[in-house]
NUDREN-559649 format. One line per 5 residues: for each residue x, y, z of N, C-alpha, C. Coordinates in Angstrom, 3 decimals. Example, Ala and Ser with C-alpha at 12.3 -4.5 7.8 and 13.67 -1.06 7.14 Angstrom:
BEGIN
13.190:-5.690:7.800:12.300:-4.500:7.800:13.200:-3.300:7.800 | 12.850:-2.250:7.080:13.670:-1.060:7.140:12.900:0.030:7.870
***
This chain:
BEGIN
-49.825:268.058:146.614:-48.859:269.142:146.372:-49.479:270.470:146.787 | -49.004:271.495:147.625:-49.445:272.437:147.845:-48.899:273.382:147.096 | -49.970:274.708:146.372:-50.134:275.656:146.232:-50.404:276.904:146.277 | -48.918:277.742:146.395:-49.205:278.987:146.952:-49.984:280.136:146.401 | -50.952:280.776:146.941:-51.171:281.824:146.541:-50.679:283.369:146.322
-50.377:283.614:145.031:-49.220:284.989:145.181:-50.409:286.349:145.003 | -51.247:286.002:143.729:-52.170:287.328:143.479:-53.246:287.306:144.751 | -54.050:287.939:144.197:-54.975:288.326:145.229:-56.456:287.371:144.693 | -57.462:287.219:145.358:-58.331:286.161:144.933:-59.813:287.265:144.853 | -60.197:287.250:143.365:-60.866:287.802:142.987:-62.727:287.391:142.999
-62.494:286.197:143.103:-63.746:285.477:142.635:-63.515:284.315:143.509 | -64.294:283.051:143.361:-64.321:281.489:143.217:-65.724:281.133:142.391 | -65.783:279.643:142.660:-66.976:279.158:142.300:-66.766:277.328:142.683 | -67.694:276.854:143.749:-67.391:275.510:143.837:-67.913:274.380:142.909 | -67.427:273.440:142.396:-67.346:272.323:141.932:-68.043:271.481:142.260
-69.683:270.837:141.614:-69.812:269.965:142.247:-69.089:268.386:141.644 | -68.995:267.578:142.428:-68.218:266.188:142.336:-68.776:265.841:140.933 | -70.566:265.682:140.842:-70.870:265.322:139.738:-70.494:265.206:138.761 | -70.342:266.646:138.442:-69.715:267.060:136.957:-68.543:266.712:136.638 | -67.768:266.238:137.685:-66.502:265.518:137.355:-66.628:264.344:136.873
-67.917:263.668:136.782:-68.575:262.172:136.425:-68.821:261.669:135.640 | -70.036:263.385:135.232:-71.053:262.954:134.712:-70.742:262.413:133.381 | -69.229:263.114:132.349:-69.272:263.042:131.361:-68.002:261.401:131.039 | -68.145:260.558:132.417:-67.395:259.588:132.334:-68.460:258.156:132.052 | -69.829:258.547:132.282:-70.570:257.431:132.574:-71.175:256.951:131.509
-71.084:255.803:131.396:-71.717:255.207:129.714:-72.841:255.237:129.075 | -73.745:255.690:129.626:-75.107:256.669:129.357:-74.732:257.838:128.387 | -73.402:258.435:129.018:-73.391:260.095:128.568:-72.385:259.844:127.517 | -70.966:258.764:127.995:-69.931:258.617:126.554:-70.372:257.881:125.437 | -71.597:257.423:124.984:-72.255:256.783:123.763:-72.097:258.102:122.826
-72.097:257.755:121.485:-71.970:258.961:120.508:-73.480:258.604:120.286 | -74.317:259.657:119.716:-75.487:259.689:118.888:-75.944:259.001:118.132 | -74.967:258.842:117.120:-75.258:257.444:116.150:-75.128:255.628:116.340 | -74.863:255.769:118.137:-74.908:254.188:118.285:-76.127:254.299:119.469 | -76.359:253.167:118.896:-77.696:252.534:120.126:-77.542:252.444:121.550
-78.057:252.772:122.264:-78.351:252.697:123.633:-78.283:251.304:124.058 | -77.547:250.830:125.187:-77.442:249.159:125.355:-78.142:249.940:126.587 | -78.790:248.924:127.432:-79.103:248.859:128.653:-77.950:249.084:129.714 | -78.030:249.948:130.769:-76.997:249.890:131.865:-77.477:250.751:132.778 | -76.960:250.810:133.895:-77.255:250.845:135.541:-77.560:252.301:135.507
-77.186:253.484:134.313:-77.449:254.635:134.451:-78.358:255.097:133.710 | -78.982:254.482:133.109:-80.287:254.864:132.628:-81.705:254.932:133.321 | -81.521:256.009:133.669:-82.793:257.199:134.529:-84.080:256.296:134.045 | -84.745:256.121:134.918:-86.534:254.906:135.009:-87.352:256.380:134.731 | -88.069:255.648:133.036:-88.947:256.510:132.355:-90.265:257.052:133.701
-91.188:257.531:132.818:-92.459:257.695:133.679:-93.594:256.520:133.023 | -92.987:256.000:131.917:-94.219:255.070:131.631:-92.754:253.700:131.307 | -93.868:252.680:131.651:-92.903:251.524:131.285:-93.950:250.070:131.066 | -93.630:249.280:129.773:-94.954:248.522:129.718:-94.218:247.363:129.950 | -95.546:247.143:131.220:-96.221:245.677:131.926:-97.372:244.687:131.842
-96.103:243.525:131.971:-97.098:241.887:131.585:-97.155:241.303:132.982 | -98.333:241.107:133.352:-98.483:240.476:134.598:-98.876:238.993:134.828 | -97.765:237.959:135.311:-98.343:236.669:135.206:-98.749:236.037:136.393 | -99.804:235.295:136.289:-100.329:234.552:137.759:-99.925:233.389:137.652 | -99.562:232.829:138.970:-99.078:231.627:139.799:-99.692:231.302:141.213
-100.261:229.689:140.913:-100.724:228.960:142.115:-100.224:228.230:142.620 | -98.661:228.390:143.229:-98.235:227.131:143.555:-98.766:226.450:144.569 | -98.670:224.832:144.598:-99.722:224.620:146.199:-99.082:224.703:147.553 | -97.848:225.223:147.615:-97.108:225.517:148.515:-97.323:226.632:149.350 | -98.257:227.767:148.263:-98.706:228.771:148.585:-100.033:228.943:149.094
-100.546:229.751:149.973:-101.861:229.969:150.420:-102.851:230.279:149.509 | -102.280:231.720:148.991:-102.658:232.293:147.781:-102.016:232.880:146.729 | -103.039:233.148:145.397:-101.721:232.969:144.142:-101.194:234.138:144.152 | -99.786:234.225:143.434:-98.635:234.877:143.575:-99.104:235.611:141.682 | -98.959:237.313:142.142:-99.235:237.922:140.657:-97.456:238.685:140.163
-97.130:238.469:139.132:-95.736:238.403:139.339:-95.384:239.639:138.200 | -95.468:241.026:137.965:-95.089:241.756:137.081:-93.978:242.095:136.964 | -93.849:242.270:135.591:-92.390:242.563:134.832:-92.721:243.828:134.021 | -92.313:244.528:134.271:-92.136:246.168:133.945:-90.831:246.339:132.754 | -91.099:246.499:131.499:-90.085:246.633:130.197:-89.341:248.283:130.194
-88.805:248.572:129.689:-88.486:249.269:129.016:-88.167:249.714:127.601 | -88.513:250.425:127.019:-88.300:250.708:125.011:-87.319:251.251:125.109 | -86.158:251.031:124.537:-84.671:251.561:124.053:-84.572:251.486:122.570 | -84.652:252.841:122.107:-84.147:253.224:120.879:-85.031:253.653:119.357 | -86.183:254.203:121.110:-87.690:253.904:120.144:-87.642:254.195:119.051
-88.637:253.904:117.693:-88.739:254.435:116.209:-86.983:254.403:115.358 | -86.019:253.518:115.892:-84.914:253.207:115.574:-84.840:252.159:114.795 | -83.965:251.614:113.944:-83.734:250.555:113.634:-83.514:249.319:114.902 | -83.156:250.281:115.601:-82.520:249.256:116.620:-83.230:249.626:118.027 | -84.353:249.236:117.718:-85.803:249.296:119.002:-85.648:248.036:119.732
-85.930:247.973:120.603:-85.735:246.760:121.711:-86.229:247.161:122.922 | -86.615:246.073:123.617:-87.590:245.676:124.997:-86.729:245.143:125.827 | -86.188:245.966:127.236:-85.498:245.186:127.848:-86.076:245.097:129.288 | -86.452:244.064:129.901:-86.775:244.082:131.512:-86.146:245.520:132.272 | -86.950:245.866:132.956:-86.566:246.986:134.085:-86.651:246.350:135.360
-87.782:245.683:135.754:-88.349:245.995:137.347:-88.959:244.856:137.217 | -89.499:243.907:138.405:-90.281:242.932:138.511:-90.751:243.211:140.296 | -92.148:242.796:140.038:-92.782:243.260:141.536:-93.215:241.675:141.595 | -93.741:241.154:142.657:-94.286:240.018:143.122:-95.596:240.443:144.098 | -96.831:240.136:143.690:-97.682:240.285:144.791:-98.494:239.648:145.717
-99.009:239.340:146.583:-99.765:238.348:146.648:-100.591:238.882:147.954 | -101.741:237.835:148.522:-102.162:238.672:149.661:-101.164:237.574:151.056 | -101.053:236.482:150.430:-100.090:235.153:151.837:-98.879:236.257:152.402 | -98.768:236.334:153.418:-97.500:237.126:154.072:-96.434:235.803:154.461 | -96.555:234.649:153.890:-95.646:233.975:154.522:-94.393:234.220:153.974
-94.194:234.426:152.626:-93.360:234.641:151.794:-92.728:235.737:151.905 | -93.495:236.554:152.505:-93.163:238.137:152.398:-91.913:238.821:152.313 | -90.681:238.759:153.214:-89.239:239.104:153.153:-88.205:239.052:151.974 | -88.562:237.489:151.855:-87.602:236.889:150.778:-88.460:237.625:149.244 | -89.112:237.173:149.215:-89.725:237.675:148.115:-89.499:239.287:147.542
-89.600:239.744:149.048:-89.123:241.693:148.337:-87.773:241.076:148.016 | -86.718:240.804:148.281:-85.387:240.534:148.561:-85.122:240.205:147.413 | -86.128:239.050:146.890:-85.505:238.263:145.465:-86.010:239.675:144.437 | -87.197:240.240:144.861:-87.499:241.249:143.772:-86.407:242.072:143.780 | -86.211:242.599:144.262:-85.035:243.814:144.795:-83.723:243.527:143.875
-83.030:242.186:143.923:-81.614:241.800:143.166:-82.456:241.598:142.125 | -83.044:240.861:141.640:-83.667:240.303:140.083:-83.689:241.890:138.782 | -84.581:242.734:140.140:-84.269:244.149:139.602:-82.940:244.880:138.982 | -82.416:244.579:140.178:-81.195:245.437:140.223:-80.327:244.625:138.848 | -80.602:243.284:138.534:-79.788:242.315:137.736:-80.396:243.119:136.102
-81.569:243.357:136.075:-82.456:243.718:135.158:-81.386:245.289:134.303 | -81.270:245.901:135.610:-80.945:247.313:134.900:-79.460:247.550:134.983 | -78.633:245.930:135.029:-77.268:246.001:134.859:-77.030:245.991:133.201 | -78.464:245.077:132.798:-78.061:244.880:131.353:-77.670:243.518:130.971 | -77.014:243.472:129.327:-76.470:242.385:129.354:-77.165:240.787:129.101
-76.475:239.600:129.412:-77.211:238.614:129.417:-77.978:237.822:130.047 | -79.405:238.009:130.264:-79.569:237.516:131.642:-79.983:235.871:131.550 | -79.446:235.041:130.517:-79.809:233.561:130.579:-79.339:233.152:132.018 | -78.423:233.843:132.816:-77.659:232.696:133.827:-78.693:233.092:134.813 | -79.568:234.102:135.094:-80.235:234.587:135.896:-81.480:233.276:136.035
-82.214:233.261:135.171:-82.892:231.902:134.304:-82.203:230.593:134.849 | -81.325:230.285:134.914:-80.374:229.165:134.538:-80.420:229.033:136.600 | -80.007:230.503:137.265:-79.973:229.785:138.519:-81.054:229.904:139.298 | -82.707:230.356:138.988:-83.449:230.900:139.945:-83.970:229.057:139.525 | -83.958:228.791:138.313:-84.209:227.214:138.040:-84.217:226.314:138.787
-82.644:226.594:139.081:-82.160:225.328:139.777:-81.833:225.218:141.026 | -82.877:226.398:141.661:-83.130:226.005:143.469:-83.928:225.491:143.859 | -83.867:224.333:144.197:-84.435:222.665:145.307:-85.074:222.966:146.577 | -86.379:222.991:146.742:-86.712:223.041:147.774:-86.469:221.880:148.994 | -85.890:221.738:149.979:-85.405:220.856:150.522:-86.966:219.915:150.792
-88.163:220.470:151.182:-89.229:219.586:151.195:-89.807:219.094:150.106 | -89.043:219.306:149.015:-89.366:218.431:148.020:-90.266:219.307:146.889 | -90.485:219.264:145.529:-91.051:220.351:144.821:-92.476:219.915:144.817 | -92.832:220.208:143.431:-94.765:220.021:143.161:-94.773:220.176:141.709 | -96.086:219.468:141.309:-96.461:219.655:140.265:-97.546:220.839:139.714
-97.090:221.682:138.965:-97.916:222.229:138.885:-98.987:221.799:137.813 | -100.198:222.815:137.310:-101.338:222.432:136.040:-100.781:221.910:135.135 | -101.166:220.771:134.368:-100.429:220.385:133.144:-99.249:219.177:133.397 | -99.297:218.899:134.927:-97.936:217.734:135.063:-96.489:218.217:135.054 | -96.193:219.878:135.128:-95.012:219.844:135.091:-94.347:220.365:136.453
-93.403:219.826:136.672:-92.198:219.301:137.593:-92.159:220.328:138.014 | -92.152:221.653:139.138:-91.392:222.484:139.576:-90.549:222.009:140.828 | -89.225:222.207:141.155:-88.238:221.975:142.287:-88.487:222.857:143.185 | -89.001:224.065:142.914:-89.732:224.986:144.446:-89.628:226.527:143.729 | -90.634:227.186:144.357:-91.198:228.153:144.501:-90.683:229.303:143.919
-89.342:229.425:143.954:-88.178:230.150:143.341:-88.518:229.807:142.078 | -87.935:228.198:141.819:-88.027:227.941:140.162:-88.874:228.215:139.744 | -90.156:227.976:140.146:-91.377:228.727:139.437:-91.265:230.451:138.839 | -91.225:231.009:139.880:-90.745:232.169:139.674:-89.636:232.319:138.099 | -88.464:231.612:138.035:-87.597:231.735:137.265:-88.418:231.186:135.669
-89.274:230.688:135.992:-89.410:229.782:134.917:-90.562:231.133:134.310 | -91.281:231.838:135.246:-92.170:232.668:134.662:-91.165:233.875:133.994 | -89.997:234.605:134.767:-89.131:235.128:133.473:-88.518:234.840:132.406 | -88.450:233.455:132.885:-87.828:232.633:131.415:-89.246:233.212:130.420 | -90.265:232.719:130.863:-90.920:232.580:129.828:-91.543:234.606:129.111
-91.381:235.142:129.691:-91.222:236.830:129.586:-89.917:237.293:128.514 | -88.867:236.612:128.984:-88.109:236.703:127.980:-87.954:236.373:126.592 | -88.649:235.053:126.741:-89.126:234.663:125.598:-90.074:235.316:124.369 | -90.929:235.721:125.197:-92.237:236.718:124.494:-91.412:237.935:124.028 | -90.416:238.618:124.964:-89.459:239.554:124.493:-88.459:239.726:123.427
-88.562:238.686:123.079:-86.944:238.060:122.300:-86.150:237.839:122.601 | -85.730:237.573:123.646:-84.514:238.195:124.609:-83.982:236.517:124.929 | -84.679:235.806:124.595:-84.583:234.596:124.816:-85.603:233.431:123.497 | -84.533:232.702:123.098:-84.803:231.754:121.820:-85.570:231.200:122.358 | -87.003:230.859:121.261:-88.290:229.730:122.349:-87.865:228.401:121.108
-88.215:227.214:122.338:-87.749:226.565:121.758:-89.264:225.592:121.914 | -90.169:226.607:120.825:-91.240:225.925:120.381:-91.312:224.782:119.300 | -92.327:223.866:119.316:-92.033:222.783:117.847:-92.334:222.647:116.701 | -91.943:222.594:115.575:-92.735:222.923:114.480:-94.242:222.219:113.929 | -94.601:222.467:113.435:-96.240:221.891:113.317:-95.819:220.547:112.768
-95.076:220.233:112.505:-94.752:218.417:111.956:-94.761:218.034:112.897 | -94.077:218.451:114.113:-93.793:217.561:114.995:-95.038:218.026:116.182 | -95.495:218.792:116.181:-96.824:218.506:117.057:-97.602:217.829:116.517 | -98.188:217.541:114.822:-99.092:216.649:114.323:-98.291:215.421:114.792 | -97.099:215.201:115.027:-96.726:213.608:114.588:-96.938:213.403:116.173
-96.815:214.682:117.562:-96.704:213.892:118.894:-98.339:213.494:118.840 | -99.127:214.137:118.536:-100.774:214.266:118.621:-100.900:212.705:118.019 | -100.924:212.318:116.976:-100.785:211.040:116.370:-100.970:210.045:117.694 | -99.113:210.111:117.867:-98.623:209.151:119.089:-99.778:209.296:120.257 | -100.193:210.041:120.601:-100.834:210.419:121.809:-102.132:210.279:121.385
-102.713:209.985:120.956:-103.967:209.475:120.364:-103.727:207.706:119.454 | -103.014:207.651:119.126:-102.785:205.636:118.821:-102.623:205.167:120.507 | -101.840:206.044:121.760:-101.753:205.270:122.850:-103.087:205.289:123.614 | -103.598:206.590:123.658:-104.930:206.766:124.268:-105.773:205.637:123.883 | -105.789:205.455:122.697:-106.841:204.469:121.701:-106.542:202.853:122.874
-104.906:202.361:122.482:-104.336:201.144:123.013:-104.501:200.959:124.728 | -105.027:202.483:125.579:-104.987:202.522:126.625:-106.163:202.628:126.703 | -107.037:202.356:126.371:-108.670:203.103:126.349:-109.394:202.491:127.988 | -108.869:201.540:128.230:-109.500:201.114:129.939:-108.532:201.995:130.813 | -107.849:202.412:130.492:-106.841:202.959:131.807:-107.670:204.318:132.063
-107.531:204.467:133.121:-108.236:205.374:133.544:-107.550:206.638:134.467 | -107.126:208.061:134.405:-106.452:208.859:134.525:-107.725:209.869:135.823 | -107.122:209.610:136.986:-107.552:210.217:137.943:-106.900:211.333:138.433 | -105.256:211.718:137.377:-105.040:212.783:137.812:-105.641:214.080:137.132 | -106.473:215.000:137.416:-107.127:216.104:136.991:-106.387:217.041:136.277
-105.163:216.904:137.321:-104.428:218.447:137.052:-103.111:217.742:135.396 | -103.823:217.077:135.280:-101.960:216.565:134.201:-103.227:216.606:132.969 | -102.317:217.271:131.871:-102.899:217.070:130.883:-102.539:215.884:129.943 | -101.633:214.917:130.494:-101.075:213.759:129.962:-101.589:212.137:130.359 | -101.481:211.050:130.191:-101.855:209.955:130.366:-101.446:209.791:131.812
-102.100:209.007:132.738:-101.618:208.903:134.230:-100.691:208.034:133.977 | -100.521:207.479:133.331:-99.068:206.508:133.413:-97.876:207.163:133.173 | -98.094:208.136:132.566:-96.440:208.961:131.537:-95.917:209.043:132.967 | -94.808:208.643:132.314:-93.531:209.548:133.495:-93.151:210.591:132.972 | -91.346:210.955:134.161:-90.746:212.397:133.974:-90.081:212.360:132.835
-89.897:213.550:132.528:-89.257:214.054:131.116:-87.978:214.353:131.834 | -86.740:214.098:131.255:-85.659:214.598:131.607:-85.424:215.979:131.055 | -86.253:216.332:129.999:-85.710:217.600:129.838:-86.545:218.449:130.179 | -87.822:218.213:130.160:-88.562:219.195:130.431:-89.252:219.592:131.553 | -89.015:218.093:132.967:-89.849:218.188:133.929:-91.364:217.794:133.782
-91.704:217.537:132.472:-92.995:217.058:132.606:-93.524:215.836:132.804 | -94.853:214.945:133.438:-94.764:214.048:133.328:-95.767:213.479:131.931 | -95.195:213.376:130.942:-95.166:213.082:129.686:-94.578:212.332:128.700 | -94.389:211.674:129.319:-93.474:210.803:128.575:-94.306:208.921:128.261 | -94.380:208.488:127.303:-94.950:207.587:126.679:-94.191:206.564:125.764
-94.082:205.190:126.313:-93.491:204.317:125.543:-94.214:203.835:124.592 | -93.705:203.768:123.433:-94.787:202.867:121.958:-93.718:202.413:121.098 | -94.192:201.376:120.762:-92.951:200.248:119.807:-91.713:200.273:120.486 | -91.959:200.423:121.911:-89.976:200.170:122.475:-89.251:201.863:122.510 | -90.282:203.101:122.288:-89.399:204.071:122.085:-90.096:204.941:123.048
-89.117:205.304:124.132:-89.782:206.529:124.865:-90.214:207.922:124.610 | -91.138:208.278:124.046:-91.458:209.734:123.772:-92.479:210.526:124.789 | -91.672:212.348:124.829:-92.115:212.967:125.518:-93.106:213.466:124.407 | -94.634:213.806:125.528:-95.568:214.139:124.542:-95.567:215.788:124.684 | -94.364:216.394:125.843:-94.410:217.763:125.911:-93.545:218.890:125.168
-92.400:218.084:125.111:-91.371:219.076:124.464:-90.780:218.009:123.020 | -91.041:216.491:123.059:-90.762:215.193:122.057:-89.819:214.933:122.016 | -89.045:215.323:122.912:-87.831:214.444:123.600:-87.409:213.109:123.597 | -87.422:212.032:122.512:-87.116:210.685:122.324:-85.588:210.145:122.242 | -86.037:208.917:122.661:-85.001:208.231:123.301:-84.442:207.725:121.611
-85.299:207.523:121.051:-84.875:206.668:119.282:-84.130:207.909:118.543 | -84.281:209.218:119.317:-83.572:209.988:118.475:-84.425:211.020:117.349
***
């Protein structure tokens, strides 16, 4: 619609766009008395605390150092909380090099949307390396290089709260220890040439956990990693 000018024009002053914004964005429309949720407009402090985890996969040349950079929301609040900001990947192998900024880059960007990030977890998991995965220390199952990766924020989240650990209670580690020491005993000639498994060379895969841990006694399959049984 156009508007005519009748008086005479005394002044101006231009507008920047911003300010038409600023007071729309959910950073700025929170009232005082509610907590800060995480979201895409919250300005990156000058300090932010980092856990740095190492990974050898044997796929890799050399090991992969994988930091996760937190953020404190709502410090000295009732309602204090640790939420992922940033994750860097380092390593000295350049084979990886592209993808790796790439996956850092979205994982990030997923980080400071907020929100829930189990599905994030749920899909870096469940990418298959077409040449087939590896085992890493300890006998457990990784599907490729990615999942590893996913499995090290899984486990960040965990330490965070941010994610339920689904550790076992001391009954049931005394009772797998038991099992795993009556079979050791019944297996005492078998002989375990794999180095890297902290389990019997015979155990197989765990369906739930990827490990190879798993031990039959009296007819009942038990995992000696997460105790995953078939008897229930």
């Amino acid at each position: 619609m156009t508007v005519k000018i009748s008086n005479q024009i005394v002044g101006y002053r231009v507008k920047k766009a911003d300010t038409e914004t600023s007071n729309d964005s959910p950073a700025a429309a929170q009232p005082d008395n509610k907590p800060v949720q995480m979201n895409e407009y919250i300005e990156r402090p000058d300090f932010l605390l980092g856990t740095t985890y190492k990974i050898k996969p044997p796929v890799a040349e050399h090991a992969m150092y994988i930091t996760i950079n937190d953020i404190l929301l709502n410090e000295d609040t009732d309602h204090e909380s640790r939420q992922p900001y940033e994750v860097f990947i380092n390593s000295k192998s350049m084979e990886h090099f592209q993808w790796v900024i790439a996956l850092t880059r979205v994982i990030s960007a997923v980080f400071r949307k907020g929100g829930d990030l189990t599905f994030l977890v749920e899909e870096l998991r469940s990418v298959y390396d077409p040449n087939g995965g590896y085992f890493k220390k300890g006998g457990v199952f990784m599907p490729s290089l990615v999942a590893e990766i996913g499995a090290v924020i899984e486990k960040h989240l965990k330490a965070i709260g941010l994610l339920e650990s689904d550790e076992m209670s001391e009954t049931t580690k005394r009772i797998l220890a038991e099992k795993r020491a009556e079979f050791e005993a019944s297996h005492s000639t078998a002989t375990n040439d794999d180095t890297s498994s902290d389990y019997p060379a015979n155990a197989t895969m765990c369906g739930k956990c990827s490990t190879k841990a798993v031990i039959v006694m009296d007819g009942c399959a038990t995992c000696l990693s997460c105790g995953d049984s078939k008897c229930g």
